[in-house]
N, C-alpha and C positions, 0 to 999 in steps of 0.2 A: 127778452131772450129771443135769440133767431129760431124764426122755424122748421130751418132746419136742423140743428142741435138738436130740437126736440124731436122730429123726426128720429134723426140716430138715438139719442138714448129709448127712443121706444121699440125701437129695431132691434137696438140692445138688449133691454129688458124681455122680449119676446119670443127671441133668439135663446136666449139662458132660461127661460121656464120652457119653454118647447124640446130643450135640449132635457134643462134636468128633469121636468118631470115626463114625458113624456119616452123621448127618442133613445134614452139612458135605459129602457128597458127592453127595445129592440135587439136580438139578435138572432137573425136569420143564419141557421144554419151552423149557429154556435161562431161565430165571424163575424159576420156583417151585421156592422152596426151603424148608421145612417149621422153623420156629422154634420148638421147641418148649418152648426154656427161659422162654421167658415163662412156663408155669404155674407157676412158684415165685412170680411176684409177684402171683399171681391167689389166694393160700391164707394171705396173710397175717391174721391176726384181728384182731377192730375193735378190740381194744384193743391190738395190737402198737405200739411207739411209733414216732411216725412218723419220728424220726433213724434207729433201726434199719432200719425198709422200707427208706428211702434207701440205707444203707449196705450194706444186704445185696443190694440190687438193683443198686448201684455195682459191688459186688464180683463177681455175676454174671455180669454185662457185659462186666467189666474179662478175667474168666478167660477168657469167649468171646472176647474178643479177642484175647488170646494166643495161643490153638491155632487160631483161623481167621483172623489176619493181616488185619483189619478195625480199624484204629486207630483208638480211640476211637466209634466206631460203637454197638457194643452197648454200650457202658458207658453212652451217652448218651441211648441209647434206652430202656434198662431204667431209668436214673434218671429220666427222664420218667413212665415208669410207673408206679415206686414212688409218685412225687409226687404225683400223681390218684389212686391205687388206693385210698387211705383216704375221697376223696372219691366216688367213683364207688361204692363201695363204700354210702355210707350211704345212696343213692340206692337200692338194690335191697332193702336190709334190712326186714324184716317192724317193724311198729310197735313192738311190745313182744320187742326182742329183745334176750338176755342179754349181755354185756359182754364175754365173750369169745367170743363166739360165732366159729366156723372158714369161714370162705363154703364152700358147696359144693352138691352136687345136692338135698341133703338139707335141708340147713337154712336156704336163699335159696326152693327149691322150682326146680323143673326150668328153667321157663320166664327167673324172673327171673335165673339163674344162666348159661342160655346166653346173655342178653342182657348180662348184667355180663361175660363173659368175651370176647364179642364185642367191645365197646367196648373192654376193654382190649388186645385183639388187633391192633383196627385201628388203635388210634391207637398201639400199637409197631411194625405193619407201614407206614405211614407218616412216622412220624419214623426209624426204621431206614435203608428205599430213600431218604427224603430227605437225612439225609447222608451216605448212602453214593454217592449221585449227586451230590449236594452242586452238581447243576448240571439245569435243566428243558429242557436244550436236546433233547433225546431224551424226551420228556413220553408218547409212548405204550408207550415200553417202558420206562419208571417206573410208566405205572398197569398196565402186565401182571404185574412183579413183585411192585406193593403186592397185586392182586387174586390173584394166583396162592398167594404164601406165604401172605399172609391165610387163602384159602379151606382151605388143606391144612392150615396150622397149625392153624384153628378146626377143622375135623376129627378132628384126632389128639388136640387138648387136650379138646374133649371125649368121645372116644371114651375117652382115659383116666378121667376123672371120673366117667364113667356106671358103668366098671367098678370104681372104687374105692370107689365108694359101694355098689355089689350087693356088695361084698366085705364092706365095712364093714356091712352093715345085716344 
């Protein structure tokens, strides 16, 4: 088996116990609640094919939604994500960049990689609370929990990246 496969399913696997036993019981300020398994679909490489993204971003979703009792939610949110991630993605890429190349601190460069990861954050912190409210009648404490998870989630995902890259480099 490649190792990288095993890599991701253990990203996988770490990602979904960190979420559900852990980050599932965060919430600050009765809102903000810390997402973190979105960075699985922020490391996908530009040539990963894009049924897999989808599918492995489904499957994501799908497991957050089992252990956190959110039906259908993450699953729909992270397959939103998947679906833009290959495009959002080519928008941050350096001109001449290789074919497999891995997004990260390293190889996007700092700036355009918090800004790729911003965007993929916000528009999963958006599609998430909106159907999870699946209703705007309470619209300022929908934009408390987009702004709240957002802000902590962008925190923690790249505080991880900043430090897997000083590990890795």
């Amino acid at each position: 088996m490649n190792i990288d496969i095993l890599k991701g399913l253990g990203a996988f696997v770490l990602l979904l116990l960190a979420q559900a036993l852990v980050l599932n019981h965060i919430h600050l300020f009765n809102c903000a609640t810390p997402l973190l398994y979105v960075y699985m679909a922020l490391l996908f490489p530009r040539n990963f094919p894009r049924w897999a993204t989808l599918i492995s971003c489904f499957t994501m979703g799908l497991c957050i939604d089992i252990f956190s009792n959110t039906p259908g939610v993450a699953a729909g949110s992270m397959t939103l994500v998947g679906l833009l991630q290959p495009y959002l993605l080519t928008l941050f890429l350096p001109r001449e960049s290789p074919e497999d190349l891995v997004p990260s601190m390293l190889s996007l460069g700092f700036s355009k990689f918090i800004w790729y990861a911003l965007f993929l954050t916000l528009i999963y912190t958006l599609a998430f609370f909106a159907l999870e409210a699946f209703t705007f009648v309470n619209w300022q404490h929908w934009l408390e929990c987009v702004g709240g998870s957002f802000a902590i989630t962008a925190v923690l995902l790249l505080t991880i990246e900043y430090f897997r890259c000083r590990i890795s480099a």
